[in-house]
KELODREN-790853 format. One record per residue (C-alpha): residue number from 1; residue in one letter; x, y, z. Coordinates in Angstrom, 3 decimals, always signed. Example, Ala and Ser with C-alpha at 12.3 -4.5 7.8 and 13.67 -1.06 7.14 Angstrom:
1; A; +12.300; -4.500; +7.800
2; S; +13.670; -1.060; +7.140
This chain:
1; X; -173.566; -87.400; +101.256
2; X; -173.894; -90.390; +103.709
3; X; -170.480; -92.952; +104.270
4; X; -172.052; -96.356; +104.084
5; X; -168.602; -98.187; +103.753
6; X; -168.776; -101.278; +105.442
7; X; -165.123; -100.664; +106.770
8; X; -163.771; -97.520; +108.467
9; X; -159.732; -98.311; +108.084
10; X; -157.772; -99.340; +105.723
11; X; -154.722; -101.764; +106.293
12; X; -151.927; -101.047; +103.883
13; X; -149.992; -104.961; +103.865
14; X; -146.701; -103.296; +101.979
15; X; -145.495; -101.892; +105.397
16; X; -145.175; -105.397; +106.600
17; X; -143.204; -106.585; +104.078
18; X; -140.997; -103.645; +105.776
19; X; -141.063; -104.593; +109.378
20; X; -137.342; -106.477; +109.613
21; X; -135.838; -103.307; +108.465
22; X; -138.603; -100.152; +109.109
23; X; -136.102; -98.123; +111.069
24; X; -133.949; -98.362; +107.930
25; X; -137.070; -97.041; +105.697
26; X; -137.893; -94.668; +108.945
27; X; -134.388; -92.944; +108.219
28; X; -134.653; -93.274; +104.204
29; X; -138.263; -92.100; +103.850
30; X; -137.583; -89.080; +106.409
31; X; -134.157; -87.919; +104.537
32; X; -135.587; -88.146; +101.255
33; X; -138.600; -85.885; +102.947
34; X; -136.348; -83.247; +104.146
35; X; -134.484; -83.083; +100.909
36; X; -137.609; -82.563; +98.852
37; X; -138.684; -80.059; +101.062
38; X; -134.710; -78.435; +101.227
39; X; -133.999; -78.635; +97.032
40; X; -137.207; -76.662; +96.466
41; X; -137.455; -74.450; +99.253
42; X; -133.991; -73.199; +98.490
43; X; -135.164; -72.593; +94.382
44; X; -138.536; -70.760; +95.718
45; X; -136.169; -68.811; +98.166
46; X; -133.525; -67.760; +95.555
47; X; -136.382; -66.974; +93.001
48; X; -138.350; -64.512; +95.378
49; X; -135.103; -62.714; +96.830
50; X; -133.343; -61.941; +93.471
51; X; -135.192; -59.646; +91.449
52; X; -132.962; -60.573; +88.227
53; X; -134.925; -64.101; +88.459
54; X; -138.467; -62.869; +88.449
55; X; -139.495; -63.313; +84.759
56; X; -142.636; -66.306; +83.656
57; X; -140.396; -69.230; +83.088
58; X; -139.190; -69.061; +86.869
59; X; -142.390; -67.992; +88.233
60; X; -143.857; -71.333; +86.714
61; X; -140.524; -72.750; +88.079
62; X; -141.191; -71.546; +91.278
63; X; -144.558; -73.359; +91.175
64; X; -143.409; -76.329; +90.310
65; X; -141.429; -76.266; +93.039
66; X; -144.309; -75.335; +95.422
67; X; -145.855; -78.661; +94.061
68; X; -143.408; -80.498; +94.941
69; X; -143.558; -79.488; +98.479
70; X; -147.428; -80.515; +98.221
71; X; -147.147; -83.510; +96.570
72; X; -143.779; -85.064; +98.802
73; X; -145.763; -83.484; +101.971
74; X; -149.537; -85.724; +100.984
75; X; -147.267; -88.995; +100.761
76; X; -144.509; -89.036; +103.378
77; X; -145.201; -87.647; +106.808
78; X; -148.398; -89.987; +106.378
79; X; -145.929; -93.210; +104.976
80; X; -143.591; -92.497; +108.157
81; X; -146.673; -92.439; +110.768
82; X; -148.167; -95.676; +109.298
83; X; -144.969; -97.460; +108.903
84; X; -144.068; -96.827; +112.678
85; X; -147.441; -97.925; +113.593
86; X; -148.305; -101.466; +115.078
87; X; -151.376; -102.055; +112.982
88; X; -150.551; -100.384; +109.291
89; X; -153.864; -98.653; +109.318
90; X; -154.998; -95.581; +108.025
91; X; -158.836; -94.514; +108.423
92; X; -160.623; -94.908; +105.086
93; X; -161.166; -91.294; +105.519
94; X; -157.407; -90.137; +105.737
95; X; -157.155; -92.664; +102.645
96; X; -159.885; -90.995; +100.885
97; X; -157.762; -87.093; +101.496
98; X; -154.375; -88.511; +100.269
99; X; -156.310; -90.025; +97.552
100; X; -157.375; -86.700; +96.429
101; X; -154.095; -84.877; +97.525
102; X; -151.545; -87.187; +95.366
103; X; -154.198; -87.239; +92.547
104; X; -154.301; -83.401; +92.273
105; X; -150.512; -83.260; +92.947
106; X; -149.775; -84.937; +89.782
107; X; -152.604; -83.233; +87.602
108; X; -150.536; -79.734; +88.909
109; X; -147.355; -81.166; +88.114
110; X; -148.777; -81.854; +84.389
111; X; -150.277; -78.963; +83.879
112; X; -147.514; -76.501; +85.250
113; X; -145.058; -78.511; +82.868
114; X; -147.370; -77.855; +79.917
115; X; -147.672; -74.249; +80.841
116; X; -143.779; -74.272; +81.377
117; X; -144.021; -76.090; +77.454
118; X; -145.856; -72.764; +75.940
119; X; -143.458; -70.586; +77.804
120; X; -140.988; -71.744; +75.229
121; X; -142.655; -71.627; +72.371
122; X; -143.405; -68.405; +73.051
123; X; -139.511; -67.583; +73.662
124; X; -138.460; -69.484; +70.780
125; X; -140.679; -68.461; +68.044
126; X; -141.779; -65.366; +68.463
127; X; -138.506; -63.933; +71.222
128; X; -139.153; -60.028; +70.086
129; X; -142.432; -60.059; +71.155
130; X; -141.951; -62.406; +74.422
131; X; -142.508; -59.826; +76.770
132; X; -145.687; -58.032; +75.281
133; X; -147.203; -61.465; +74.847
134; X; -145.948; -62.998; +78.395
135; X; -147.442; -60.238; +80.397
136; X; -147.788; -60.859; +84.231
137; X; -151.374; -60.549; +84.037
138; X; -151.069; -63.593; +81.729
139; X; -148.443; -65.513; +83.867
140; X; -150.664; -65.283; +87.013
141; X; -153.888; -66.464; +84.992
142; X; -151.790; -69.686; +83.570
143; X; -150.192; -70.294; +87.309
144; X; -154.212; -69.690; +88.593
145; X; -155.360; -72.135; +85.892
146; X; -152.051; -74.515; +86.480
147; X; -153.529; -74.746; +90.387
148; X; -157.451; -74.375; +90.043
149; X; -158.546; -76.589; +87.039
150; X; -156.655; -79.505; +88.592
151; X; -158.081; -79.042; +92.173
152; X; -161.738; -78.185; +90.631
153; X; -161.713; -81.280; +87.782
154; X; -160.980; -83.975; +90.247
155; X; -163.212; -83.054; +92.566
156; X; -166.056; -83.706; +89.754
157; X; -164.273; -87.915; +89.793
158; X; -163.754; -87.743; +92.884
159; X; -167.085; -87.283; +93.665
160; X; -167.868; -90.718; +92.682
161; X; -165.151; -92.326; +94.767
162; X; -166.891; -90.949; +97.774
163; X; -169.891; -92.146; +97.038
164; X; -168.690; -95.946; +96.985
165; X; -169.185; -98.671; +99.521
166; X; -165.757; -99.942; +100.125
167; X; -166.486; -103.461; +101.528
168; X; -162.537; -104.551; +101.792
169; X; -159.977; -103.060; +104.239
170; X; -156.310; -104.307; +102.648
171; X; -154.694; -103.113; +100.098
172; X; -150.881; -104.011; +99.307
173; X; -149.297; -100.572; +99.120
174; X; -147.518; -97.819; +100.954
175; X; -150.390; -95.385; +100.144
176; X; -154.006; -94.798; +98.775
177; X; -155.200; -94.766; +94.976
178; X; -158.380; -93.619; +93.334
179; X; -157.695; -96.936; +91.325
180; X; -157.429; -99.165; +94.369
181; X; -160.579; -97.537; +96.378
182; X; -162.882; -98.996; +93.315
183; X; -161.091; -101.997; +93.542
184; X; -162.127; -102.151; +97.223
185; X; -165.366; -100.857; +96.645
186; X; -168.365; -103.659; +96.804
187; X; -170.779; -104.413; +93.536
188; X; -169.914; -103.647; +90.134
189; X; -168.286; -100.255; +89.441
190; X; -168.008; -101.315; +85.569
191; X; -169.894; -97.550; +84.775
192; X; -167.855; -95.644; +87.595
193; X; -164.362; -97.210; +86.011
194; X; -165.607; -96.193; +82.413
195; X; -166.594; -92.569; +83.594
196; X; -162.919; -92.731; +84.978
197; X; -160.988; -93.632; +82.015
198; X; -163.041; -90.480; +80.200
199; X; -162.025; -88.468; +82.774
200; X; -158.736; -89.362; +82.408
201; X; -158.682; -88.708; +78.686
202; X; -160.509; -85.268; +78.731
203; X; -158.449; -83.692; +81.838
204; X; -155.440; -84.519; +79.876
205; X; -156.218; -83.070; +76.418
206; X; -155.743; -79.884; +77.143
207; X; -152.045; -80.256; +78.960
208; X; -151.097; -83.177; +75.981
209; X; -152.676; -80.325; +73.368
210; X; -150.095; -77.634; +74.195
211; X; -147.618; -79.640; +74.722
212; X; -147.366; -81.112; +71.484
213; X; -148.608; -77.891; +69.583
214; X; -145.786; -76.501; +70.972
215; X; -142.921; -78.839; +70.877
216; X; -143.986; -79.108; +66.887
217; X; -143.399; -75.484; +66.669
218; X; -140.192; -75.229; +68.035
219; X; -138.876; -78.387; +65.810
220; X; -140.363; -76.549; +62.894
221; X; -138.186; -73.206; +63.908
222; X; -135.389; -75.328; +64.585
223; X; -135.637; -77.094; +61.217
224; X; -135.005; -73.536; +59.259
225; X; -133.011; -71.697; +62.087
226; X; -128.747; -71.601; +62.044
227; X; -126.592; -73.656; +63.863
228; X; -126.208; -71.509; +66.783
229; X; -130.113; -70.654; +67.114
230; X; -130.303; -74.343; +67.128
231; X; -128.402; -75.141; +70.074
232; X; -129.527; -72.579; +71.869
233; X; -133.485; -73.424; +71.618
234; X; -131.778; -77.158; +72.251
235; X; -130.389; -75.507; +75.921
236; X; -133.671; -73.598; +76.688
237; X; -135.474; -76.378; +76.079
238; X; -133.504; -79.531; +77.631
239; X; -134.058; -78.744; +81.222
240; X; -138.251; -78.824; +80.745
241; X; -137.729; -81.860; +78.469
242; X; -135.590; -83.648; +81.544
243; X; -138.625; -82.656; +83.217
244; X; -141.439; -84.218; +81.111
245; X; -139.452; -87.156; +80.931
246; X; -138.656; -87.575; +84.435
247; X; -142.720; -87.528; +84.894
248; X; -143.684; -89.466; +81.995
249; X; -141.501; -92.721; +83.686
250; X; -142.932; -91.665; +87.053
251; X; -146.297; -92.404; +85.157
252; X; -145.578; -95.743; +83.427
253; X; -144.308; -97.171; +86.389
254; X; -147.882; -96.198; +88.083
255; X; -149.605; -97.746; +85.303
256; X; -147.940; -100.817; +84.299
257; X; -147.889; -101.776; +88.418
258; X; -151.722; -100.664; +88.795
259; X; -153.245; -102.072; +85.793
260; X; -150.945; -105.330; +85.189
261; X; -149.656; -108.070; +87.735
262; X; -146.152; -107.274; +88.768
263; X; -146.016; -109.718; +91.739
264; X; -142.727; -111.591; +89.661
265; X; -140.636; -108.242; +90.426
266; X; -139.143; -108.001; +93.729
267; X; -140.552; -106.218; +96.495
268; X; -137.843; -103.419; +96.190
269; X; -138.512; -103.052; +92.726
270; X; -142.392; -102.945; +93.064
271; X; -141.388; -100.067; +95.704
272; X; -139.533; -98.370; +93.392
273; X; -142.154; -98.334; +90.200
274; X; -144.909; -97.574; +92.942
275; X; -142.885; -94.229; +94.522
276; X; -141.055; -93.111; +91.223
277; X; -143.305; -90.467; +90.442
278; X; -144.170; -88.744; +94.029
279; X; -140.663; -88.826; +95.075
280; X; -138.148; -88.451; +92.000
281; X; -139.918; -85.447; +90.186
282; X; -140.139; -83.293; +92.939
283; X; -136.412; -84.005; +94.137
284; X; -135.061; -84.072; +90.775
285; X; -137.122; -80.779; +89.326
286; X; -134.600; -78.541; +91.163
287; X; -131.581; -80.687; +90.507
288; X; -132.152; -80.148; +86.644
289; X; -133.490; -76.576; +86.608
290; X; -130.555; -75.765; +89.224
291; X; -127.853; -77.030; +87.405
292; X; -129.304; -75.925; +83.798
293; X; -130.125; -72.519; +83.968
294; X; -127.250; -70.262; +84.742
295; X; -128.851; -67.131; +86.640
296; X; -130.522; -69.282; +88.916
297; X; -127.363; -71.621; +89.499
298; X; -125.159; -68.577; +90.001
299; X; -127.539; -67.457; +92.400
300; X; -127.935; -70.725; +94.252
301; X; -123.803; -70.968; +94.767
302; X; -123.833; -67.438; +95.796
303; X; -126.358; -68.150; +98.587
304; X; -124.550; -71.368; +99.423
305; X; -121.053; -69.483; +99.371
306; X; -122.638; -66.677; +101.449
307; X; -123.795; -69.357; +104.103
308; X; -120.485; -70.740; +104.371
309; X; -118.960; -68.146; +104.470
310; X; -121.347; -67.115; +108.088
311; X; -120.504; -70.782; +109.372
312; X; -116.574; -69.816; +109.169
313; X; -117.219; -66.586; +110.890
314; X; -118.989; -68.455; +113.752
């Protein structure tokens, strides 16, 4: 497939709206890098070490947490290299990759939260037969279709973004969007932005599907179940709806700042809305599932005690 883009870099304009204080970002940006990368190495770690935690819901957990590696690793090493740079370029064909990258990172993230979503169903309404129905065999198909129908699916929409002629070379963010790129792109992409918006729709049925067959499930066992069952499908289930939630902002901040003019909010707050969703999810994931679910918080405390206890003895 032939490039006939009439540019060959990109200039994102946000980073100079950053230039009085980029050593400030530098040191903000990098910290919040290494504590994405810390929070869910350390839940991947404790997962794969302690056999008690190997059971689906932390195997998807574990995933999730791998994502979050992916997704923090496509925006921020690139954000830090550009923002130190003179120019605030990026060739269109690094923008293209993290284009593709932070597109499939949040597909994953979706999908691996709906999977997480029929995990509990599964636990909640029918918990005697839980194991015969969660089988690993099953666990590693949903974590191979959690990974594979995202990266295969986009590739079909992003096909079309590569074949575009993007005629402009500035665009007033941190990072690259599919959205932006058509923006960019010269002649009318009317059909190519219609084809988008079905893509859209279709590659989420499936995730929005199970999530909501599910959820109604478990409100229609919790409707008839005691007091007791009650709060404890209300415990199982709070960390993964933290979770969903925590996404779902991530994603109307996205849209409301791509699709509508925003330029009345302050830069700051137009930073915020436009990194909410690649930076809070995967630092916060860990947080919540850390904190909420006991084996895996005792575990995490034990490892933390046990490296403490090393730094005394040094």
């Amino acid at each position: 497939m032939k490039n006939s883009s009439a540019v060959s870099t990109i200039v994102l304009e946000a980073f100079y709206r950053m230039e009085d204080l980029k050593y400030l970002y530098f040191v903000i940006f990098l910290m919040l890098y290494m504590l994405i990368l810390f929070a869910n190495a350390i839940v991947i770690f404790v997962i794969i070490i302690n056999k008690v935690l190997h059971n689906p819901m932390n195997y998807f957990l574990c995933n999730l947490a791998v994502n979050g590696i992916y997704g923090g690793t496509a925006l921020l090493p690139p954000l830090l290299g550009t923002l130190m740079s003179p120019s605030h370029e990026v060739s269109l064909a690094c923008c293209k990759a993290q284009v593709y990258f932070l597109h499939t990172y949040s597909m994953i993230e979706f999908t691996i939260l709906s999977v997480m979503c029929y995990d509990r169903y599964v636990a909640i309404c029918y918990p005697l037969q839980y194991h015969s129905i969660m089988t690993i065999t099953k666990v590693y198909k949903l974590i191979a279709f959690s990974w594979g129908y995202p990266l295969v699916a986009f590739v079909m929409f992003f096909s079309l973004t590569l074949r575009l002629t993007i005629c402009q070379n500035h665009l007033g963010r941190v990072y690259c969007l599919n959205f932006y790129l058509f923006k960019m792109s010269c002649g009318n992409t009317y059909i190519e932005n219609i084809l988008g918006l079905i893509f859209v729709v279709a590659n989420s049925f499936p995730q929005l599907a199970m999530t909501f067959y599910s959820y109604r499930h478990i409100l229609k066992i919790c409707f008839t179940a005691t007091k007791e069952s009650k709060i404890k499908a209300l415990k199982t289930c709070s960390p993964h709806l933290f979770a969903i939630l925590n996404y779902s902002v991530g994603c109307f901040f996205e849209i409301v700042q791509s699709r509508f003019d925003t330029s009345y909010l302050s830069f700051e707050t137009q930073m915020f809305m436009s990194l909410y969703f690649l930076i809070f999810p995967p630092i916060l994931n860990p947080v919540i599932y850390g904190l909420s679910v006991q084996a895996l918080r005792d575990n995490i405390f034990r490892l933390c005690g046990s490296g403490n206890k090393l730094l005394h003895l040094k």
